[in-house]
N, C-alpha and C positions, 0 to 999 in steps of 0.2 A: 384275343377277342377285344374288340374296340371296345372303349368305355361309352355307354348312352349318355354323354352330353345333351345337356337341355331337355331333361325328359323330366316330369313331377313325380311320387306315389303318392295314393291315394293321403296317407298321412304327411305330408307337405301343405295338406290342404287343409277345410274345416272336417271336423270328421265327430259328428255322435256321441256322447256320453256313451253311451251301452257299446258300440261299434268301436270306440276306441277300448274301452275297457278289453273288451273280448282281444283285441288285437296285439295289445301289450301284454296281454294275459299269455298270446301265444309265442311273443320274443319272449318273455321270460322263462317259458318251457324250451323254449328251442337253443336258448342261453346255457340254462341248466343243465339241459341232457347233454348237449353236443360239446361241453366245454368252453363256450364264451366266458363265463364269468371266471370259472378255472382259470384261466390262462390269465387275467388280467388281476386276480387275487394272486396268485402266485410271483407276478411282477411286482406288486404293492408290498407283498412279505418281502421281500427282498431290497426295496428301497428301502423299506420304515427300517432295518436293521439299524441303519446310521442313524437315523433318529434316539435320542435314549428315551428309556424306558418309563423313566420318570417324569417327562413332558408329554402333551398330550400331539398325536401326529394329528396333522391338517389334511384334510383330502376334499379336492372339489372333483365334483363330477360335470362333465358336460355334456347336457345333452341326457340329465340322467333318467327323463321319462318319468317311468311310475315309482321310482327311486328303491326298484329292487336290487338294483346292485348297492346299494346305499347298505340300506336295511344288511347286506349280507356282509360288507367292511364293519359293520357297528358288532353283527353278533362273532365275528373272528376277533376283532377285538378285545371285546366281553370273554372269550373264552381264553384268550391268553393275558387278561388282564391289563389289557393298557386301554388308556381311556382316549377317545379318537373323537374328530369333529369332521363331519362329512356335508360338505356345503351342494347341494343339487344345484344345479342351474339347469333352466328349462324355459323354454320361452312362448309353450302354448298355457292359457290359464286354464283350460278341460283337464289335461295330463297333470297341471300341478295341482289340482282339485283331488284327481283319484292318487296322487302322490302321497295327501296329505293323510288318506286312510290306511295309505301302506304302512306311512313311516310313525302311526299314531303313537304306538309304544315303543320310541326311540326317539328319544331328547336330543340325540346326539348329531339328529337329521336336522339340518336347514336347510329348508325349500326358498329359493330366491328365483322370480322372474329373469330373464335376460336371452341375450344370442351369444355364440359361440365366435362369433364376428365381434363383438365387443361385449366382452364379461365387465361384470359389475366386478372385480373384483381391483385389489392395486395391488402392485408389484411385490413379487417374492410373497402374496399373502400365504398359497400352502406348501406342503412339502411335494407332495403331490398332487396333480392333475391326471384324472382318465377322463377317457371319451372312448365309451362304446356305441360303434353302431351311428356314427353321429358324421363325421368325417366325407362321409359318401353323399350326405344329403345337401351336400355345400358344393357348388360351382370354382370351380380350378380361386381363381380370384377370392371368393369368400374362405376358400379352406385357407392358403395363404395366411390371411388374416384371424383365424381363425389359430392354427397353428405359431405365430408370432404371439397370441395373445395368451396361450395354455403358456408356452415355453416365459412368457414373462411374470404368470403368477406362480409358477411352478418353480420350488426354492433349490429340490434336487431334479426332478426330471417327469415328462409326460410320459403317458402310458395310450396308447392310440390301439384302440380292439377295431379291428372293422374283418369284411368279407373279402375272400381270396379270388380276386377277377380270373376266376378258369369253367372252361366249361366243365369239368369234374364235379366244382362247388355248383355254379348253376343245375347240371343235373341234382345233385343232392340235393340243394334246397327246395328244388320243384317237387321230388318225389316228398319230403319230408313235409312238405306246407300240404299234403294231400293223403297223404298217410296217416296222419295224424289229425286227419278231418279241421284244420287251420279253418278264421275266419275267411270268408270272400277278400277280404281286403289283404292278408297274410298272404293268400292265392295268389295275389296280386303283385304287391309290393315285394315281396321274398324275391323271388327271381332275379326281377328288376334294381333291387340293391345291390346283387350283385351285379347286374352289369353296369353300375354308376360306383363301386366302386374304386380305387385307385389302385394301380398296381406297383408294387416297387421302385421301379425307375421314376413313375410317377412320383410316388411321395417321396420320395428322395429330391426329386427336383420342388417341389414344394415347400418342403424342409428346407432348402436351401433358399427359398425364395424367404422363408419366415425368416432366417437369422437363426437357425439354429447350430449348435456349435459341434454339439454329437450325435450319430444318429445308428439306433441297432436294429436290424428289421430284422425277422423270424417268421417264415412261411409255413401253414400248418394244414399242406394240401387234404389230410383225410378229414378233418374239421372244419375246411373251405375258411382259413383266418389268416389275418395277416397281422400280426404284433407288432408295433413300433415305439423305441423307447428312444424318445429324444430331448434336449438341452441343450 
């Protein structure tokens, strides 16, 4: 399946106080249920090992939206006791507004303005870098720099969640954005992220276009995901 080049979704654009909320409300169930966030906590357990336990691990997110995956690093942490900093980056100011009510009882959250094409952040600042769901909304040329940029604040390695470009996941997530009575916009955009996202060979050649030095990809065709861990 060709990837939709040059096409918008609706949330690229300006989008609603009420109509974004609803819409993030529904990646975050669809996160939940289907294993997005699973799969990209389970790669972060895994990094932080090396980190010791006694120093607190760094994690930015990019692209972190309503800073629910945030929120869920701070309470994995809290439950196995190490103390973590989770920097959001996010470059609409609506999203970082409904950010700021998610992550209100969790100190451990920094919401920072910024693009994914150039982070506010400087070199080697965390241990880890994710980016859910973020990847796809970037043009071949911005992902590049987008990925050069994770890979340079990222101390051990990035963690990249996005959608698996088949028409398998395309069916899924149509039937699931509909089943699940999703907003219009959800209807909308869901499908359509998958066909902007990138596929393997693709992000392999991207990766290599960033300067990256390792790269592990993992296809998770019944969850329509595609996991990349690179440095």
């Amino acid at each position: 399946m060709k990837r939709a080049d040059n096409t918008r979704e609706v949330l690229d654009g300006v989008v609603g106080a009420a109509d974004l909320a609803a819409t993030l409300g529904d990646v975050d169930r669809l996160n939940t249920w289907f294993g997005g966030y699973a799969l990209t906590l389970r790669e972060v357990r895994r990094l932080a090992a090396v980190v010791p336990p006694d120093r607190s691990l760094r994690v930015v997110d990019v692209g972190g939206g309503s800073a629910a995956f945030a929120v869920r690093l701070v309470e994995w942490a809290r439950r196995n006791s190490r103390t973590i900093r989770v920097v959001v980056v996010e470059r609409d100011w609506t999203t970082l507004a409904l950010a700021r009510e998610v992550a209100a009882a969790y100190p451990e959250v920094l919401l920072v303005r910024g693009d994914a094409a150039a982070l506010p952040c400087r070199e080697r600042a965390a241990d880890i870098v994710t980016s859910g769901l973020t990847l796809h909304h970037l043009e071949p040329e911005q992902a590049v720099e987008g990925l050069r940029e994770m890979t340079a604040a990222a101390g051990i390695a990035v963690v990249v969640n996005d959608l698996l470009r088949r028409r398998l996941s395309l069916g899924l997530v149509w039937l699931a954005t509909r089943l699940l009575r999703c907003h219009p916009i959800s209807r909308h955009d869901g499908p359509l992220s998958v066909r902007r996202s990138y596929s393997r060979d693709e992000l392999q050649a991207l990766a290599q276009k960033a300067g990256a030095r390792r790269l592990t990809i993992h296809e998770y065709p019944v969850l329509g995901r595609l996991l990349a861990v690179l440095s």
